[in-house]
NUBABA-719025 format. One record per residue: residue in three letters; chain; x, y, z of N, C-alpha, C in turn. Coordinates in steps of 0.02 Angstrom, whole numbers. Layout:
resn, chain, n_px, n_py, n_pz, ca_px, ca_py, ca_pz, c_px, c_py, c_pz
ala, A, X, Y, Z, X, Y, Z, X, Y, Z
...
This chain:
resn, chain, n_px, n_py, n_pz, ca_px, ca_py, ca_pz, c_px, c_py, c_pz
unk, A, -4732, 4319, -1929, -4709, 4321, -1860, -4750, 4374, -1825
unk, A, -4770, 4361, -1748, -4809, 4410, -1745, -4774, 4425, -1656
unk, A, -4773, 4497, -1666, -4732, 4515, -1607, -4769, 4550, -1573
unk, A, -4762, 4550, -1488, -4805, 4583, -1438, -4763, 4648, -1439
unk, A, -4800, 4682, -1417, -4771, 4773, -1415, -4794, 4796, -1344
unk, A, -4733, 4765, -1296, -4730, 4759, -1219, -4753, 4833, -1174
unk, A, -4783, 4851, -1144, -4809, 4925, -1123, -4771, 4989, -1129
unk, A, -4801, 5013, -1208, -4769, 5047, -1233, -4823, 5119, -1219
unk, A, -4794, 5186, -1188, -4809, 5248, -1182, -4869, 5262, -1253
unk, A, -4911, 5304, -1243, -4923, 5310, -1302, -4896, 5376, -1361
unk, A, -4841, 5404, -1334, -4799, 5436, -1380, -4766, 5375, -1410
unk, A, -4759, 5335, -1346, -4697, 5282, -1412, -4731, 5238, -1462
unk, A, -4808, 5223, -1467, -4857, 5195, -1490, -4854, 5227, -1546
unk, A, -4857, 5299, -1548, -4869, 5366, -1592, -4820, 5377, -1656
unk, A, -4748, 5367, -1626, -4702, 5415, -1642, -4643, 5351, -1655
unk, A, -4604, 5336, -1609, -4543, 5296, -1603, -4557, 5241, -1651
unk, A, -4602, 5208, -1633, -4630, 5137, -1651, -4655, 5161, -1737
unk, A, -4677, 5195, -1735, -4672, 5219, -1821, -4622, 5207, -1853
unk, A, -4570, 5237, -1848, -4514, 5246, -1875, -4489, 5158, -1873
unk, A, -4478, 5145, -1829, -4454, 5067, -1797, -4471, 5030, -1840
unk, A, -4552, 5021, -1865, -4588, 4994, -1912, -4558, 5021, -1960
unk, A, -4548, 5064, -1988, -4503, 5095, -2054, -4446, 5044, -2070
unk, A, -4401, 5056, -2024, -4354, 5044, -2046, -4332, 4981, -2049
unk, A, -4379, 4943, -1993, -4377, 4881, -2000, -4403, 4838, -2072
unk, A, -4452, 4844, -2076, -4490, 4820, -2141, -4540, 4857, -2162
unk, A, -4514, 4945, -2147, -4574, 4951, -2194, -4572, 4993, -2263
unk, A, -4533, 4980, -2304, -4535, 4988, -2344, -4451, 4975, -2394
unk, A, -4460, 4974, -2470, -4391, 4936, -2485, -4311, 4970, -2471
unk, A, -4316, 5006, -2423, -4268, 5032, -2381, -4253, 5012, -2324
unk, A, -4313, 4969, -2306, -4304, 4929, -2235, -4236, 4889, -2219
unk, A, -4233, 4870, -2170, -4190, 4800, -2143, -4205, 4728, -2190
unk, A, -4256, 4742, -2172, -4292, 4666, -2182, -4278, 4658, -2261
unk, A, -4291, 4719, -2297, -4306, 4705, -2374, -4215, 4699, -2403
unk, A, -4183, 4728, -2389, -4126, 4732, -2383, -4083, 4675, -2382
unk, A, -4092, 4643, -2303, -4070, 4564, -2299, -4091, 4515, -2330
unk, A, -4181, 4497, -2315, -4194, 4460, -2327, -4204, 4440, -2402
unk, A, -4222, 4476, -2411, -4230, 4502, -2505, -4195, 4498, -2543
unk, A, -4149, 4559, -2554, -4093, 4566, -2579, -4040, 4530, -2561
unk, A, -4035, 4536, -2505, -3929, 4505, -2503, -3955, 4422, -2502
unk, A, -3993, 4396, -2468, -4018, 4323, -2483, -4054, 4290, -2536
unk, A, -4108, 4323, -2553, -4136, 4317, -2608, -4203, 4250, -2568
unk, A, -4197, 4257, -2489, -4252, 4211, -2465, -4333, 4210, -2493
unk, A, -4333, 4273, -2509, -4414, 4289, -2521, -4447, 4325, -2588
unk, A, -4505, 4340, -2596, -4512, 4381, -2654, -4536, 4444, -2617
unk, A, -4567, 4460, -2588, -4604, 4499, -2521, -4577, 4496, -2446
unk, A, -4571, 4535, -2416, -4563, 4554, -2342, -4591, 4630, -2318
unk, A, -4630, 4614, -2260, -4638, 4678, -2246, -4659, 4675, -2172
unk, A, -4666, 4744, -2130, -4682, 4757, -2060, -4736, 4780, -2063
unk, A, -4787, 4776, -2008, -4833, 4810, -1982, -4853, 4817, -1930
unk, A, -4887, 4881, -1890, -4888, 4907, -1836, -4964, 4884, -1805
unk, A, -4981, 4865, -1765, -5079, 4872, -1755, -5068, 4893, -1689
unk, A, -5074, 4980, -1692, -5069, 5001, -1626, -5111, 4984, -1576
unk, A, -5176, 4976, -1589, -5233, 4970, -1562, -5242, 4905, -1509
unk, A, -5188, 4857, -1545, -5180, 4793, -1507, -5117, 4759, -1495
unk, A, -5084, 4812, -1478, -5003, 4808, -1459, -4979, 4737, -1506
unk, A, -4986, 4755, -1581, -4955, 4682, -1608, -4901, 4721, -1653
unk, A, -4846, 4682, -1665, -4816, 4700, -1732, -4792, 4634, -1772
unk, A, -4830, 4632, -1829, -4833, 4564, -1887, -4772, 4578, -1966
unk, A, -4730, 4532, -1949, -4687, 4523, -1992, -4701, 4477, -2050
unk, A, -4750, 4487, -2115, -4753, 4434, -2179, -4690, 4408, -2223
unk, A, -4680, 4387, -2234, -4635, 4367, -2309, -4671, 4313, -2353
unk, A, -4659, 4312, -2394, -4697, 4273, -2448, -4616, 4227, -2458
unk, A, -4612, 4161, -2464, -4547, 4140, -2453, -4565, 4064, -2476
unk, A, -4526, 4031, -2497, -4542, 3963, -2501, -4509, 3930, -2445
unk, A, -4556, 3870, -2449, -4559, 3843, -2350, -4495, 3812, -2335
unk, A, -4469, 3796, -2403, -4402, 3762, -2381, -4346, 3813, -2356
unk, A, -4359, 3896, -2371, -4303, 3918, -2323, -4338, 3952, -2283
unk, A, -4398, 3921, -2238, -4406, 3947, -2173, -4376, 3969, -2122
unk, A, -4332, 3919, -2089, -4267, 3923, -2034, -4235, 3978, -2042
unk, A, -4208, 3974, -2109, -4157, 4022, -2105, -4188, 4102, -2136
unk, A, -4257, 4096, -2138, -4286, 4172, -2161, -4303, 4201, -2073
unk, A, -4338, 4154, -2043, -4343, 4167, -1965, -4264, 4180, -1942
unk, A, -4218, 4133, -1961, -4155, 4168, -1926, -4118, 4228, -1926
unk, A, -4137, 4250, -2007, -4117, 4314, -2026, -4160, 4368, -1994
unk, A, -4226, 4369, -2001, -4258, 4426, -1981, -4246, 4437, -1896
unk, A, -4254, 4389, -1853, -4247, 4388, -1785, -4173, 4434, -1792
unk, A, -4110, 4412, -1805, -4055, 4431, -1791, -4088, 4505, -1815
unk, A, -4126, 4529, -1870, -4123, 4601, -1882, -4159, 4652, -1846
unk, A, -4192, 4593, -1788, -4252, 4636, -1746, -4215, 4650, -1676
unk, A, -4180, 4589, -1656, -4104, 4577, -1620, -4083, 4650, -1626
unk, A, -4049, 4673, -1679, -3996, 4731, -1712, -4019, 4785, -1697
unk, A, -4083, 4788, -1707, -4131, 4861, -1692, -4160, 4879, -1619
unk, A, -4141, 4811, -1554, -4148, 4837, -1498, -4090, 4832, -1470
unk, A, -4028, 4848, -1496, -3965, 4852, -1492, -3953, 4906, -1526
unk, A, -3982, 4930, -1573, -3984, 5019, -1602, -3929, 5007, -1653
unk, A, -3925, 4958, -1682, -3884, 4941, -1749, -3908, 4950, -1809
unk, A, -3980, 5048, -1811, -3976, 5058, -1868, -3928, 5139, -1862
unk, A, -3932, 5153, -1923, -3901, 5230, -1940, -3926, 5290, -1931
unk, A, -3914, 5356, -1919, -3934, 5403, -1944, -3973, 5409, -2000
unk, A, -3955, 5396, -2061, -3962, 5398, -2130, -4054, 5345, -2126
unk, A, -4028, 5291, -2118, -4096, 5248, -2085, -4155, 5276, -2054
unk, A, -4155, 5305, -1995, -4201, 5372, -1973, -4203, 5406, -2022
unk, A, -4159, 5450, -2036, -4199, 5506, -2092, -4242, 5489, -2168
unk, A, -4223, 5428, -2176, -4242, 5407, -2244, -4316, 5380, -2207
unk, A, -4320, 5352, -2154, -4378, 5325, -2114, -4435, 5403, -2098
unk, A, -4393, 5445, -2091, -4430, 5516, -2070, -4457, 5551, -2117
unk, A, -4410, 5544, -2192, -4439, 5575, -2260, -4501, 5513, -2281
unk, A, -4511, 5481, -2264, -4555, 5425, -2291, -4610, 5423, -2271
unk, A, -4618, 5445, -2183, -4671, 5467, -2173, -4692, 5522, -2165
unk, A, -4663, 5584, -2196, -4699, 5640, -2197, -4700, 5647, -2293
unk, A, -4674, 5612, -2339, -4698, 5605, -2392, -4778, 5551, -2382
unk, A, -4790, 5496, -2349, -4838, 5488, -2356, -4878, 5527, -2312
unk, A, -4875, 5565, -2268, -4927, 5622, -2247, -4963, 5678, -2312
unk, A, -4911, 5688, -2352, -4918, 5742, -2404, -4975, 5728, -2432
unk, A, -4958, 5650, -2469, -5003, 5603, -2490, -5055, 5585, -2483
unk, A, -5080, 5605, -2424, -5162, 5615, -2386, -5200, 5644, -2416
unk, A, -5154, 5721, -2440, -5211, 5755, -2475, -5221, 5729, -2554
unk, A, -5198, 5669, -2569, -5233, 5663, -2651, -5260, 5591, -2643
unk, A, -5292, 5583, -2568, -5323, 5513, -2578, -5388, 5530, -2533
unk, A, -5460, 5543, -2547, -5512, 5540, -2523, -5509, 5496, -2437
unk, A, -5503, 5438, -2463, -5523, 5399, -2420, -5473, 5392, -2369
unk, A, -5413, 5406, -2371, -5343, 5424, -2325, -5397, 5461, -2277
unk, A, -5393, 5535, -2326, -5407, 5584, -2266, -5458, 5572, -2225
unk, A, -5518, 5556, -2229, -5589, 5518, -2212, -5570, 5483, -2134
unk, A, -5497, 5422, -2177, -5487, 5364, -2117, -5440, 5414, -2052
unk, A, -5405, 5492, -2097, -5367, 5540, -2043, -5400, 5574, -2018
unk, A, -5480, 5585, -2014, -5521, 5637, -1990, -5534, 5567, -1929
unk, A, -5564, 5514, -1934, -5585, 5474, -1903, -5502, 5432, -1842
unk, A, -5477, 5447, -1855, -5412, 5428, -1821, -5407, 5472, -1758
unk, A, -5432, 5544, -1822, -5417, 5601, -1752, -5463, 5584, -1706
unk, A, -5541, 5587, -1718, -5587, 5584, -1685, -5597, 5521, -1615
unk, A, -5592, 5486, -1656, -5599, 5409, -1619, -5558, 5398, -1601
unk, A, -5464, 5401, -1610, -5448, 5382, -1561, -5385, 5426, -1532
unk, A, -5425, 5493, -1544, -5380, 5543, -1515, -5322, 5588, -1518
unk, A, -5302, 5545, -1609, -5232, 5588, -1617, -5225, 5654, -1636
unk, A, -5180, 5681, -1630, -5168, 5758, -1650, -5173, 5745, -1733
unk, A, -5177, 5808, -1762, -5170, 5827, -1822, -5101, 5786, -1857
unk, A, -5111, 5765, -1941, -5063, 5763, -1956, -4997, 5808, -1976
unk, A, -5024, 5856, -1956, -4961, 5923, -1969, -4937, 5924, -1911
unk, A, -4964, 5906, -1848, -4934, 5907, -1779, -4898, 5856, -1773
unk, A, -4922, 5780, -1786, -4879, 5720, -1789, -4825, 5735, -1839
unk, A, -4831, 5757, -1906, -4750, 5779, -1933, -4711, 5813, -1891
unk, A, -4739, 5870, -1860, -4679, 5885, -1826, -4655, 5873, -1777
unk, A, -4697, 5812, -1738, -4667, 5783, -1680, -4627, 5733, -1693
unk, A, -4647, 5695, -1750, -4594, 5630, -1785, -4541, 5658, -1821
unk, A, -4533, 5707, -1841, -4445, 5757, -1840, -4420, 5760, -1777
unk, A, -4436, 5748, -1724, -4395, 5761, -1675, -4390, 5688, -1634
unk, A, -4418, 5653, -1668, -4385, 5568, -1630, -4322, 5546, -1628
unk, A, -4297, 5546, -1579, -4222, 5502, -1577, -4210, 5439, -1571
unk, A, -4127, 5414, -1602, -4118, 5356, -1606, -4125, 5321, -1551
unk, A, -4129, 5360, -1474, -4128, 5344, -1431, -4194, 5300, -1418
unk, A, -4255, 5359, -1433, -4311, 5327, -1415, -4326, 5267, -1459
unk, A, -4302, 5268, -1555, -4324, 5205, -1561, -4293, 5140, -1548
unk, A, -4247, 5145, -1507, -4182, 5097, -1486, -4250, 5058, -1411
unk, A, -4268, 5107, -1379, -4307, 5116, -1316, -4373, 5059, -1335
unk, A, -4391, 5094, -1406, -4466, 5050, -1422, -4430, 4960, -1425
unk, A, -4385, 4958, -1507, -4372, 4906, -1503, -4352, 4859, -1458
unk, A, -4328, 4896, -1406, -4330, 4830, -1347, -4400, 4795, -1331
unk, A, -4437, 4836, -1341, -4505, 4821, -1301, -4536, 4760, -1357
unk, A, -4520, 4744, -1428, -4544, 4723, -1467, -4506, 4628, -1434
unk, A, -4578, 4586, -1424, -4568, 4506, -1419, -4575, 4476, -1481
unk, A, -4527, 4424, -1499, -4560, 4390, -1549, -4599, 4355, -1520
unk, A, -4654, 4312, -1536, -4707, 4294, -1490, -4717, 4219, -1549
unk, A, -4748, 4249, -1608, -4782, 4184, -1622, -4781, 4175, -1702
unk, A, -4704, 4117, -1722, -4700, 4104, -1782, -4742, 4063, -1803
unk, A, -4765, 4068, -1887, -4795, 4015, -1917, -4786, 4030, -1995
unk, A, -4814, 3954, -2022, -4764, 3965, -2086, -4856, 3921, -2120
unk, A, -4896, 3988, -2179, -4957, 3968, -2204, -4924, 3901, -2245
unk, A, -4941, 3849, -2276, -4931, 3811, -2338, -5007, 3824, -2364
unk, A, -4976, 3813, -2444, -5036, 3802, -2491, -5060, 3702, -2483
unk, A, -5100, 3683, -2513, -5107, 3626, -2526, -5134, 3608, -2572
unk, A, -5148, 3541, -2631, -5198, 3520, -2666, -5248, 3507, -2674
């Protein structure tokens, strides 16, 4: 599923919309992995992603085609939930420890830091010690704010063939 990310500030590009992506599908603490996964058992894979650069946000699942409908019905209602601010406290913070554990993580991967020197450069962001401490101070408010802005735009379902 691939969703437009309607004219969003670029703090909320930065910061809100991070987290949003967190908790939505990004990682097995998410919404997505949660419902769709677990309590349904629709998929083997689900996950979120952000492409700031081109206001998209792309929802995968790996799923068999026969419960399409109802894997699109579930995730919509959970994207529904999140611009209605129907996640938790607990949700944010587990979303907030996740990305400043993978900040940590920068320093034991060469090529991380490389793609974080070039992030800064090219397209302007602050330091990652500055973005930690500005993404500690995001509220539910603001990511309530982003998820509205998120369209679903454009489902499709790959098949394999013979």
């Amino acid at each position: 599923i691939a969703c437009t990310l309607n004219k969003l500030t670029e703090y909320e590009r930065n910061y809100p919309l991070v987290l949003a992506n967190i908790i939505l599908g990004g990682g097995p603490d998410s919404k997505l992995f949660k419902e769709v996964r677990e309590k349904h058992s629709l998929c083997y894979t689900i996950h979120s992603i952000s492409n700031k650069l081109d206001n998209v946000l792309i929802i995968s699942a790996g799923i068999n085609k026969n419960n399409f409908d109802k894997t699109v019905d579930i995730i919509t209602e959970n994207v529904n939930s999140m611009k209605k601010g129907k996640f938790t406290d607990q949700d944010i913070k587990i979303a907030k420890e996740f990305y400043h554990t993978s900040a940590e993580e920068l320093e034991e991967n060469e090529n991380r830091i490389i793609n974080e020197y070039l992030y800064e450069e090219i397209l302007g962001l602050e330091s990652i010690e500055e973005r930690v401490k500005k993404m500690s101070k995001v509220t539910k408010h603001q990511i309530t704010k982003v998820c509205k802005k998120i369209g679903m735009d454009t489902v499709f379902l790959l098949e394999g063939g013979k």
